[in-house]
C-alpha positions in Angstrom: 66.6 22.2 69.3 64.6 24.7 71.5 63.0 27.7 70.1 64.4 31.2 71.3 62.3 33.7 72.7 60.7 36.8 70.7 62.0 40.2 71.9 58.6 41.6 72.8 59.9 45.4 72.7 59.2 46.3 76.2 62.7 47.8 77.4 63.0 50.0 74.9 59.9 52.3 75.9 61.5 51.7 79.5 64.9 53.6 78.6 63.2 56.6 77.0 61.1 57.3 80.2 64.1 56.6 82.5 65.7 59.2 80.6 63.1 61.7 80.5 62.4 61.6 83.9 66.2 62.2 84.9 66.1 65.0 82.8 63.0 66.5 84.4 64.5 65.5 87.5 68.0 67.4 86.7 65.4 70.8 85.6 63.8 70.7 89.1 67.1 70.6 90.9 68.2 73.8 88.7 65.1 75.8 89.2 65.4 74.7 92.9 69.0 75.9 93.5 68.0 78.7 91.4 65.0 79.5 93.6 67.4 79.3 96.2 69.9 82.2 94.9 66.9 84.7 94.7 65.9 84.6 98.0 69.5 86.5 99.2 69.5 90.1 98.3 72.0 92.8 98.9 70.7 95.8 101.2 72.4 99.1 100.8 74.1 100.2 103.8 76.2 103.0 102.5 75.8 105.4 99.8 78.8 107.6 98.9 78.0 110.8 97.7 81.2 111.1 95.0 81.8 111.0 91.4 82.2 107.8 88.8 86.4 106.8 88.8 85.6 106.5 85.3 83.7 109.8 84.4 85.2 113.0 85.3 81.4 114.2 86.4 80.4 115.4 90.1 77.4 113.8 91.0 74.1 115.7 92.1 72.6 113.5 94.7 68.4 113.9 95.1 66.7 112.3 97.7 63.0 111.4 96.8 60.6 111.1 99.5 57.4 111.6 100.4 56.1 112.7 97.3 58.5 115.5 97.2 62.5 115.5 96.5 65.9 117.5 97.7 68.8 118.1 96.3 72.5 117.8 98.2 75.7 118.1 96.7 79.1 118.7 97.8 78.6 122.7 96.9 74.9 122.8 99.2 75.6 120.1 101.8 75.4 123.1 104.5 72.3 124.7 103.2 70.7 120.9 102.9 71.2 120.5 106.6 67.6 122.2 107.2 66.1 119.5 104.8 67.6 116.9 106.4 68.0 115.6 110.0 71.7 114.9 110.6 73.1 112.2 113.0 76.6 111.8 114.0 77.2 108.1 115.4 80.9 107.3 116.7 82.3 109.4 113.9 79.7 108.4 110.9 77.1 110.7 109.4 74.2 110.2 108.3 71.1 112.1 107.2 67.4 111.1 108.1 65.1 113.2 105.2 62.8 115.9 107.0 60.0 117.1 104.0 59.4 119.8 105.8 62.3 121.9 104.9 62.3 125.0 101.6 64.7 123.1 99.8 61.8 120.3 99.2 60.6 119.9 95.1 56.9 119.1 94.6 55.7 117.8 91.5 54.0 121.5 90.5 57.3 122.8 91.2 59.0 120.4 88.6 55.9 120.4 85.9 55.0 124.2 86.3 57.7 126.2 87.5 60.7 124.5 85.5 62.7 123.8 89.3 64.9 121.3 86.5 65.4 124.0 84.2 67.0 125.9 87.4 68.9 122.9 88.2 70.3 122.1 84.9 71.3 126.1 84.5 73.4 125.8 87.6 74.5 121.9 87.2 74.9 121.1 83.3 74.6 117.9 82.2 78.1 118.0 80.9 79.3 118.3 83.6 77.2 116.6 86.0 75.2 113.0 86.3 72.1 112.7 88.6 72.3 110.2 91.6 68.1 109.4 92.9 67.9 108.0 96.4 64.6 106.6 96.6 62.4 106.1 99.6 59.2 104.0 99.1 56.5 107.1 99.1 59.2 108.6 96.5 58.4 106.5 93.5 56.6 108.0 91.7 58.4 112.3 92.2 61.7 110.4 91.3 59.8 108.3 88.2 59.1 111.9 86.6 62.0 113.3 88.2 64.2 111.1 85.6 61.7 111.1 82.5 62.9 115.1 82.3 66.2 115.1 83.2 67.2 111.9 80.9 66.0 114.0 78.1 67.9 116.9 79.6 71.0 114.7 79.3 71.7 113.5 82.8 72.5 109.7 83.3 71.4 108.1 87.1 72.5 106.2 89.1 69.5 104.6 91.7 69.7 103.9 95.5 66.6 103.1 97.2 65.8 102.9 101.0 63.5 101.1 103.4 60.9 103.8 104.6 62.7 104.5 108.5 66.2 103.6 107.4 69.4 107.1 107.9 71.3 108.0 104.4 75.0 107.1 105.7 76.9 109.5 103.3 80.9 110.0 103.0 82.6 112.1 100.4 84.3 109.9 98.2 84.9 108.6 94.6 82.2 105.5 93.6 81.4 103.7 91.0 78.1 104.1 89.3 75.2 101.8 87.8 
C-alpha cells in the first residue's frame, strides 16, 4: 500500500492573507468613494432674509466684511441702502457690501462703546435670532461678533460668501442651522 502525503500547512497561512488583503482592499474602495463625496460642496446662491417656520423670531441679518459689520432687517432695509450697493437684475435684488457707509460696526465700536448693547435694547433676544453673513476679511468682526451676542441670548444662523460675490436677498420665511 502507498504512503499518503503529510499536509505540510501551507494553505492555511494562504487563506488568512487572501482575506486580509480583500479586506484592506474593500477599506481603500470606502475611503476612495468617500474621498470622492468631499470633493462636491454646496455654494450658497441665495440667502433669504426671513424668520425660522419653526420659531416665531424675526431674524436680524449682519453682514461681516472687511473687518467691520452692518446690520439689515426688514424694519432698516431703507436706511441699509447707503451701506450697501444694490443691484436689480431682471427683477432680483441683490446687495454688494460698501464699508464705507455710517451704518458700518468696528471692533472699538463693539468692545468700547457697547454698539450690541444698543442692538439688543432695540432687538431682544426674545424676540429676535441673529443671522451672520460672512465674507472672507469678516472672520474674525463676526468671530467676536457671536462670542457677545450668544451670551446675550441670540442663536445664529451662518452664511458665508466668496470675497466679489452680490447678497441675493428676498423677504421670505427660511429655515435655519
Amino acid at each position: 500500500m502507498a504512503k499518503k502525503a503529510k499536509y505540510q500547512g501551507d494553505d492555511g497561512m494562504d487563506a488568512f492573507l487572501d482575506v486580509l488583503f480583500n479586506v484592506i482592499g474593500i477599506l481603500v474602495l470606502i475611503v476612495a468613494f468617500a474621498a470622492l463625496q468631499s470633493l462636491d460642496t454646496k455654494v450658497v446662491k441665495e440667502a433669504y432674509l426671513g424668520v425660522k417656520i419653526t420659531d416665531p423670531k424675526e431674524m436680524i441679518n449682519i453682514v461681516c466684511a472687511d473687518r467691520k459689520c452692518a446690520m439689515i432687517t426688514k424694519k432698516n432695509q431703507k436706511a441699509g441702502n447707503e451701506d450697501f450697493k444694490v443691484i436689480i437684475k431682471n427683477r432680483y435684488k441683490s446687495i454688494k457690501p460698501t464699508t464705507d457707509g455710517k451704518g458700518w460696526m468696528t471692533y472699538g465700536q463693539l468692545a468700547r462703546q457697547n454698539k450690541l448693547k444698543e442692538i439688543s435694547r432695540e432687538y431682544p433676544s426674545k424676540e429676535y435670532n441673529i443671522s451672520l453673513l460672512i465674507y472672507p476679511d469678516g472672520f474674525s468682526i463676526a468671530a467676536i461678533l457671536e462670542s457677545k451676542a450668544r451670551r446675550a441670548g441670540y442663536k445664529f444662523r451662518h452664511l458665508f460668501f466668496n470675497e466679489n460675490e452680490n447678497i441675493s436677498i428676498g423677504m421670505s420665511k427660511s429655515y435655519v442651522n
